[in-house]
Structure formats: structure tokens, C-alpha cells
N, C-alpha and C positions, 0 to 999 in steps of 0.2 A: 559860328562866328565868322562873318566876312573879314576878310585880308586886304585891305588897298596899296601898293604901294604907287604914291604918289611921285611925280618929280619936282620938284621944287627950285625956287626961282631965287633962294634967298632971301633974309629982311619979313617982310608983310606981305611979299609978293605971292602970286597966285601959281596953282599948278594945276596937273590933269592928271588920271586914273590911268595906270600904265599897264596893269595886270591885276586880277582880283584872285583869289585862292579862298579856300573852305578850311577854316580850324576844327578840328574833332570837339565838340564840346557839348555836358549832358544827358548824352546819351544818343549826340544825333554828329553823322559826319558827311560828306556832300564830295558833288565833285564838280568841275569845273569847265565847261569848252569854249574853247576860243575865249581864252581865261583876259588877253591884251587887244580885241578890239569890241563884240560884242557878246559879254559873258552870259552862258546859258545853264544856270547851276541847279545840281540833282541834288536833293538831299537824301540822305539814307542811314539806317540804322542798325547797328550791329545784336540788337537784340530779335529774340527769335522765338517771341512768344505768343499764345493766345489773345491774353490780355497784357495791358500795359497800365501802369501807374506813375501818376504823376506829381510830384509834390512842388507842383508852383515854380519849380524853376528847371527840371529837370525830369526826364521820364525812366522808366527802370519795368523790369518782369513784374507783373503782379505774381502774388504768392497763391497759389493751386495745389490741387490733387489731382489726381488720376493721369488720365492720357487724354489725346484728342487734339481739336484744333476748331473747335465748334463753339461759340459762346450759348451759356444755355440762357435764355430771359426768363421774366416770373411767369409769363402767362402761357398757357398749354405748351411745355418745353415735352421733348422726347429724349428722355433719358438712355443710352445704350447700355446695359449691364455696368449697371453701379450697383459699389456698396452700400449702401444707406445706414450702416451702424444703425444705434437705436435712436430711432427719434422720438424727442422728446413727447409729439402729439400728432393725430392724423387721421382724415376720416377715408375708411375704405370702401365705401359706398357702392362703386362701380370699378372695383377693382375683379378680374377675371381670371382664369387659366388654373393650373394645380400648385398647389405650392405641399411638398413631400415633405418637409421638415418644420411645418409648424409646429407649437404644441400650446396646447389650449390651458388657458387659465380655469380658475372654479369658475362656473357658471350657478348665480347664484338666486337667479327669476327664472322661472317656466312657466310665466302664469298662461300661454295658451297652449300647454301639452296635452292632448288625450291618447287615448289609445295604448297598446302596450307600445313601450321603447325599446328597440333595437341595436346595435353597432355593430359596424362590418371591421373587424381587425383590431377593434380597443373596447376596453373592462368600459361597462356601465355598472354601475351602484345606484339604484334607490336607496335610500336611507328613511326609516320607518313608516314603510308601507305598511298596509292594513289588508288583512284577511282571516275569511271566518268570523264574518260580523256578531254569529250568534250559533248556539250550537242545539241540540236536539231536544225534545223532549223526554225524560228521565226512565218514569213511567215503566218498570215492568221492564228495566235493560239493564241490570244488574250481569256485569262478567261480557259484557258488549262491545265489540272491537269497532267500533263507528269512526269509517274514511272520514278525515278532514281535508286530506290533497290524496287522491288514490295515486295518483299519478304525477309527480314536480314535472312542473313543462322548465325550468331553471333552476339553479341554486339559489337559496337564502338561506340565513340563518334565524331562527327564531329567541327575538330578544327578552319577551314579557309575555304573561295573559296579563289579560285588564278584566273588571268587571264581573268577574265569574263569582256566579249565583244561581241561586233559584228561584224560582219564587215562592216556594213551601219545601217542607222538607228536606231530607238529607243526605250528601252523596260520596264517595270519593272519586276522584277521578285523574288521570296522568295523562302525558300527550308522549306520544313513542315519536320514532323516527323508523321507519324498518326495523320494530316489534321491539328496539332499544329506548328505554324511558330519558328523558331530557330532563336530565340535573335540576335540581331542586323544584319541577312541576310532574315527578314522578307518583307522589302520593298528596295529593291537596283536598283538604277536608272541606267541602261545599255545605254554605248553609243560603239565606235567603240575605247574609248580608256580603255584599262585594266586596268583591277581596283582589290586588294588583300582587302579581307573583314574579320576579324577575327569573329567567332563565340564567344558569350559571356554568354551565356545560353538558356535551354528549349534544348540543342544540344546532349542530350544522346538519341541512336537507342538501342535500345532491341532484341533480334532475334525475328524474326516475324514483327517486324513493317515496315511500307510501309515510303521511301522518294521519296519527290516527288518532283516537280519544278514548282511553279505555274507563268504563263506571264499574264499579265496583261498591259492595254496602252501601245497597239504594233503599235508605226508609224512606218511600212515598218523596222521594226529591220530585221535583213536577218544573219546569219549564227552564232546563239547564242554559244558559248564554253567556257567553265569554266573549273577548274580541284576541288575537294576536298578532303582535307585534311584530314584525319579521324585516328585516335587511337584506335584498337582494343582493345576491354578489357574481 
């Protein structure tokens, strides 16, 4: 707000501008030189912000976080080590460098994985992978310790057989784990109709241990096939 003080002539008569001055008002204060013949006026503000806001008649601090002195705009802005709390949504597309404290949601499509899977410093889990599509011919192996994994390259555990049959004749047969039988597929009576057997315990493999297939009271069983079930761990 300008200040004039005028000198006056009394009545309706006229005057002239003696001295001008700067009133602090709104957020804005000023100053003055050669205030009484030609005034030369600074304005200035006592606010000490990034940004400023202004509602129509007055300006004041806009309301912020963090530190700085930078305005950031929408388009390719460079952010300095900010928090970002959780955003709502965001695509990472060409985002780069390590980040040590992620941690990964379920992933829940692999539709282009082949190959075995790996992890360097965290647990993978397959969950009902399949192995030993089919198993031996029967045939004159009565009391026969027949490798199904001689050797675990990893641990899993085995969930199920499926499918075990013959195609004639009749067999018993158990599935061990290093020469210990696996809870309820320890004695399964084999005929030529398929039969799904859940495993119930003693069924964790270790890497390194041997499963095996043992037959047992073989009348003429002829084209034994099973498939199992097993969970990687």
C-alpha cells in the first residue's frame, strides 16, 4: 500500500505529493528512496519460501515437504533422494541400479519358463511338479530295488502317485526314500485298474538321497506306470 501525504490548500483547493512511504500489507513490504521528490520504490517480502500461494488478495508460504529450494514440474523432473511412501500406481519400465530391500509379491504366470529354476540367496518352491512319468516293466522283478531318483540333484517332497497300474496282472509295490518306506504308499496292492494314493508321511527327499520302487508278489503284473507328484522345496 502507497502512503501519500499531500499538502493541502483548504476548501476544494488543490495540492501536491510531499513524500510517499510503503505500508507492510499481505505479505508484501517495500521501501522507499528519495521518498519527497522522485520516489523510487522496492517492494519486498518477508516470506522465505520455495513456493508461494496466493489467494486473490494476498500471498503466503505454499505448504511442502522435505528440503530444497528447487521447484520440481510434471515433465522429466529429477528428483534428489526422496521418500516416495507408497504410491498408489507406477510403471517401472526403465527404471535401473539395485534396490537391496525389495521384496517380491507371489508371482503368479510363468508362462515363458523353461529350463530348471534357480535362485541365488532365496527359497524357490515349485509346487506340483511331475516326475517319473511311468515306471518299469513288472516281469520277473519280484523283491527289486528299482532307482526312481538314484541321486536328488535338490529337495522335494513327495505328495501323491497317480495312475499306478498295470496293464495285466498283479503286484505290490512301495516307494522308499533312502531304503525308509513313505507313509501310506509303503504297501499298495497293484492291479490293472488305476488307483491315486496320497502320501502322508516319512515323504521329504533331501538332495543326495536315493528313491526307489520296491515290487514285491509279482503274479505276471506286466507294464507297471505310475506318475508322482512331488513339491520342490
Amino acid at each position: 500500500m502507497l502512503k501519500a501525504v499531500t499538502n493541502s490548500g483548504g476548501g476544494g483547493g488543490s495540492g501536491s505529493v510531499t513524500s510517499v512511504s510503503v505500508v507492510s500489507a499481505n505479505g508484501l513490504a517495500g521501501t522507499v528512496a528519495t521518498a519527497t521528490t522522485t520516489p523510487a520504490i522496492t517492494l519486498s517480502t518477508s516470506i522465505n519460501a520455495p513456493v508461494l500461494a496466493g489467494n486473490g488478495t494476498a500471498i503466503s508460504a505454499a505448504t511442502t515437504t522435505g528440503t530444497g529450494s528447487t521447484v520440481v514440474l510434471a515433465t522429466s523432473p529429477t528428483l534428489v533422494t526422496p521418500a516416495l511412501g507408497t504410491p498408489a500406481s507406477g510403471v517401472a519400465t526403465n527404471l535401473t541400479g539395485t534396490a537391496s530391500g525389495l521384496t517380491a509379491g507371489t508371482v503368479t504366470t510363468n508362462a515363458n519358463l523353461t529350463g530348471p529354476v534357480t535362485s541365488s540367496g532365496n527359497a524357490t518352491t515349485l509346487v506340483n511338479a511331475v516326475a517319473f512319468a511311468s515306471g518299469p516293466t513288472v516281469a520277473n522283478t519280484t523283491g527289486n530295488n528299482i532307482a526312481l531318483d538314484a541321486y536328488a540333484l535338490f529337495g522335494y517332497t513327495i505328495n501323491e502317485i497317480y495312475g499306478l497300474a498295470t496293464s495285466s496282472g498283479t503286484c505290490t509295490v512301495a516307494i522308499q526314500i533312502g531304503g525308509t518306506n513313505v507313509t501310506s504308499l509303503s504297501s499298495l496292492s497293484v492291479t490293472s485298474t488305476p488307483q491315486n494314493v496320497a502320501a502322508t508321511g516319512a515323504n521329504t527327499v533331501s538332495a543326495t538321497n536315493r528313491v526307489s520302487l520296491v515290487i514285491t508278489s509279482n503274479s505276471a503284473g506286466a507294464n507297471l506306470e505310475f506318475t508322482l507328484k512331488i513339491t520342490r522345496t
